[in-house]
C-alpha positions, 0 to 999 in steps of 0.5 A: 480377059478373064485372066485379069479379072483377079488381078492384084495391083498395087498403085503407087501415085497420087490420086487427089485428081482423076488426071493424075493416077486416080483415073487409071486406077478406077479403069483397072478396078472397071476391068475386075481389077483390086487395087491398092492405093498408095500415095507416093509422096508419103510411101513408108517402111510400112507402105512396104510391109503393107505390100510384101503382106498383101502380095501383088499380081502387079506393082504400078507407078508412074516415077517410083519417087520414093526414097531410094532405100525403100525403092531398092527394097521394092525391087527385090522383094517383086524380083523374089516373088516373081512380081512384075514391076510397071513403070507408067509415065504420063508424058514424053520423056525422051527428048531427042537432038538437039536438046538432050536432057543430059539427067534424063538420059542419064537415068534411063541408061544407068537404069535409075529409079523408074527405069528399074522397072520390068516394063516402062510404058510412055507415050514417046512414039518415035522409032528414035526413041525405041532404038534409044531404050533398045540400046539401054536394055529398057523394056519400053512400050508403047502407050498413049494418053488418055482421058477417063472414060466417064469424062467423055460426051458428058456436059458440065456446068460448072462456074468458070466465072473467073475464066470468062464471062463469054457466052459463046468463045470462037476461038479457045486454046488451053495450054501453058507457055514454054519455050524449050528451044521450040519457039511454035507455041509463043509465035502461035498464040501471038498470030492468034492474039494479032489475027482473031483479038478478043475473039480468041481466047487463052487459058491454063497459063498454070496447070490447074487452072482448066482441068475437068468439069471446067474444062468441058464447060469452057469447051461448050462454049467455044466453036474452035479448040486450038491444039497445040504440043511440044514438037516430037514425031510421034508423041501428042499431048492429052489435051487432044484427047481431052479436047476432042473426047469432051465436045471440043472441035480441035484443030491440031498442027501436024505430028507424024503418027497422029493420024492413026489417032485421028482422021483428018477431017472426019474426027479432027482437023491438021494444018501444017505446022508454022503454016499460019495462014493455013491455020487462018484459012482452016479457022474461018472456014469452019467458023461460018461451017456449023453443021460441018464442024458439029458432024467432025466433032461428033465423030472425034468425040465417039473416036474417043469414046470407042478407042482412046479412054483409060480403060482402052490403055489399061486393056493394052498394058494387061495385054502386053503384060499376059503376053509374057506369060505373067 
């Protein structure tokens, strides 16, 4: 991709945490990208001018939450000089029937703030979804999640001694508790908590509680990582990239599309979602099946590796972005 090597990309983000902007902007610089950090919760008038003077091939963020004022500014100065506007949002966004996030949807077809953007790029997977930014004259793509591609395989001692004291954990989930009008999770920890008891294990109740190096830790421990996602066709949680891409044997209920991720079996393993007893079936078999489940989860980890890190999605978006010509 020669034609990216030169690129100028301006990030507008946070980037304390590899997982938040930090790791998308290293994958850009990996692929002969310069870019230009510049913190979000702090963007100034002289942010602006910083960016008007340095003159950018690309503008990034994953919100634009800036002062609206300044957001108008930004828009019409990448309009005048024909520089491409990027919206990347980490996560769903969204939601379908039954429940509407009225604002949301509200921002989407007023086209407010992030929505301005020449592209939007998110991981909502779903054709109900494109047929809704379609209809809102919204430039939607398609981009996955992603772990940060130095995360992946590599193994971390780091003191999770406020976590666990287990050295061997068969049974790991990591994920908050919520309740959005999809009751999955909170029956799901319960059978969990009911069936394995203190052989299972629930962490990250809040958001930074296991995040990368403790994460891969805490993984090389467990035997088994219960995956787990807000239900939307299409659409999975970077947990299960994270997971699997840091050693992890994840066992993941069913989403339509996950599939073409991951294969059943091979890189990661699917029971039917609120089949509980084929998740208990599925759970002790590769409990007592070492040599099988380090072979599954040696294969995911590679997947991983080869197809679903940053620098795969940075790729993906130059590439949409060069296929129209910019």
């Amino acid at each position: 991709m020669e034609r990216d090597i030169n690129m100028k990309i301006v990030f507008i983000g946070g980037f304390d945490r590899l997982y938040d902007e930090e790791g998308k902007a290293k994958s850009f610089e990996k692929l002969g990208c310069t870019v230009l950090r510049i913190k979000e919760t702090s963007f100034s008038k002289k942010d602006l001018d910083n960016i008007k003077s340095w003159e950018p091939d690309l503008i990034i963020s994953a919100k634009y939450l800036i002062k609206e004022e300044l957001l108008k500014q930004l828009f019409s100065f990448s309009k005048e000089k024909g520089i491409k506007t990027i919206a990347w949002h980490p996560d769903l966004y969204h939601f379908p029937c039954p429940v509407a996030n009225e604002l949301r949807l509200a921002m989407v077809a007023n086209k407010h703030g992030l929505w301005e953007a020449d592209y939007v790029f998110s991981p909502d997977g779903c054709s109900d979804s494109y047929k809704f930014y379609e209809r809102c004259g919204i430039n939607h793509r398609l981009i996955r999640q992603a772990p940060y591609d130095e995360t992946v395989g590599v193994y971390s001692d780091s003191d999770i001694s406020d976590l666990t004291t287990k050295e061997e954990i068969p049974i790991l989930f990591v994920g908050s508790m919520y309740d959005i009008n999809d009751p999955f999770r909170k029956y799901m920890v319960k059978f969990l908590q009911d069936e394995y008891g203190d052989k299972f294990l629930w962490l990250g109740q809040t958001e930074h509680q296991v995040r990368e190096e403790r994460l891969s830790t805490i993984i090389s421990k467990t035997k088994i990582v219960i995956g787990e996602s807000f239900y939307f066709p299409g659409y999975w949680s970077n947990r299960v990239y994270e997971s699997i891409g840091r050693g992890g044997f994840v066992i993941h209920p069913y989403v339509p599309g996950i599939e073409e991720e991951f294969k059943d079996g091979e890189e990661c393993v699917f029971y039917n979602r609120w089949d509980f007893q084929e998740l208990k079936k599925k759970i002790d078999y590769y409990l007592n099946n070492d040599e099988e489940r380090s072979i599954i989860t040696k294969k995911g980890m590679d997947r991983v590796k080869k197809d679903h890190t940053l620098l795969n999605r940075c790729k993906e978006i130059l590439e949409i972005i060069n296929e129209k010509g910019c």
